[in-house]
Residue, then its C-alpha position, 0 to 999 in steps of 0.5 A: x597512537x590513538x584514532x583521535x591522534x591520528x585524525x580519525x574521529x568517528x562521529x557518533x550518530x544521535x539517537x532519540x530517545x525512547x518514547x514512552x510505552x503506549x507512543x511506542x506500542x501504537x507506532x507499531x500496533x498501526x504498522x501491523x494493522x497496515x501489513x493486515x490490510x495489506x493484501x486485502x486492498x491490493x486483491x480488491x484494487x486488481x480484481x477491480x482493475x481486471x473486472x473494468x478491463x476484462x469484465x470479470x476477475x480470473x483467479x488465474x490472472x490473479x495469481x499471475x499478476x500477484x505473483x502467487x500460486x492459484x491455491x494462495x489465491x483461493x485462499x484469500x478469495x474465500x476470506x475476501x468473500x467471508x469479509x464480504x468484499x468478493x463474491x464468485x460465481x462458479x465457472x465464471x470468476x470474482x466480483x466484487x461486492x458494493x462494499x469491496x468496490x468501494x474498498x478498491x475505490x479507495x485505495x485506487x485513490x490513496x495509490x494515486x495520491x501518493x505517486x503523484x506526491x513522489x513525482x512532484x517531489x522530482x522521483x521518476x514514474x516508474x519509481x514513484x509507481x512501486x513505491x507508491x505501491x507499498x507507501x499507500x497502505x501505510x500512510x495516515x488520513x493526515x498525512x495523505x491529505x499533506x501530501x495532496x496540499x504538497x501536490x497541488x501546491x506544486x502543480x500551481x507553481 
């Protein structure tokens, strides 16, 4: 007896069409650009947040908020400080340049924006907040801006 026979049918998911070459390339060309800033924005934030708390930003504290080695930390600093973004100061710690607080301005913002898009859709905080975390990087300038008319509009009702 064959799986029709028998009841069992398996249903076949649709799959879309290739897109031509450029569309794909460019879909994946702007996920890589994404992954590249990636760590740069989330540096900038927190040494942002931890000058604002603190006053200054400790490379100590950033490998432990950051969950990495104070030698990674380091490294990255000095292409923060090469792009201009950090600046450090010996035996004191790291500051952030006009340009890198603006930066951190920036995504302090795109993270803001996309949490609270995640709560009006019904996710709780805590979720919303990690994957926020992730999604702002990622995120186009239009589909942000959907995402603040979703959220005003939802916070009008």
């Amino acid at each position: 007896m064959s799986k029709k026979e028998a009841g069992v049918v398996k249903e076949e998911k649709k799959i879309n069409p290739l897109l031509d070459v450029e569309e794909h390339a460019q879909g994946f060309l702007q996920v890589r650009e994404a992954h590249r800033r990636e760590l740069m924005d989330d540096y900038v934030e927190l040494i942002s947040d931890l000058i604002h708390e603190f006053g200054e930003a400790r490379q100590v504290d950033l490998a432990a908020r950051l969950g990495v080695s104070q030698p990674t930390v380091a490294k990255t600093l000095k292409r923060l400080a090469n792009a201009g973004l950090v600046h450090q100061l010996p035996y004191r710690g790291t500051f952030l340049t006009p340009e890198g607080e603006k930066l951190a301005a920036e995504n302090r913002e795109r993270h803001n924006v996309v949490e609270a898009f995640f709560i009006a859709l019904g996710i709780s905080a805590e979720t919303a907040r990690l994957d926020a975390e992730g999604v702002e990087h990622h995120v186009s300038d239009e589909t942000l801006a959907a995402f603040r008319r979703f959220t005003a509009q939802k916070n009008a009702l």
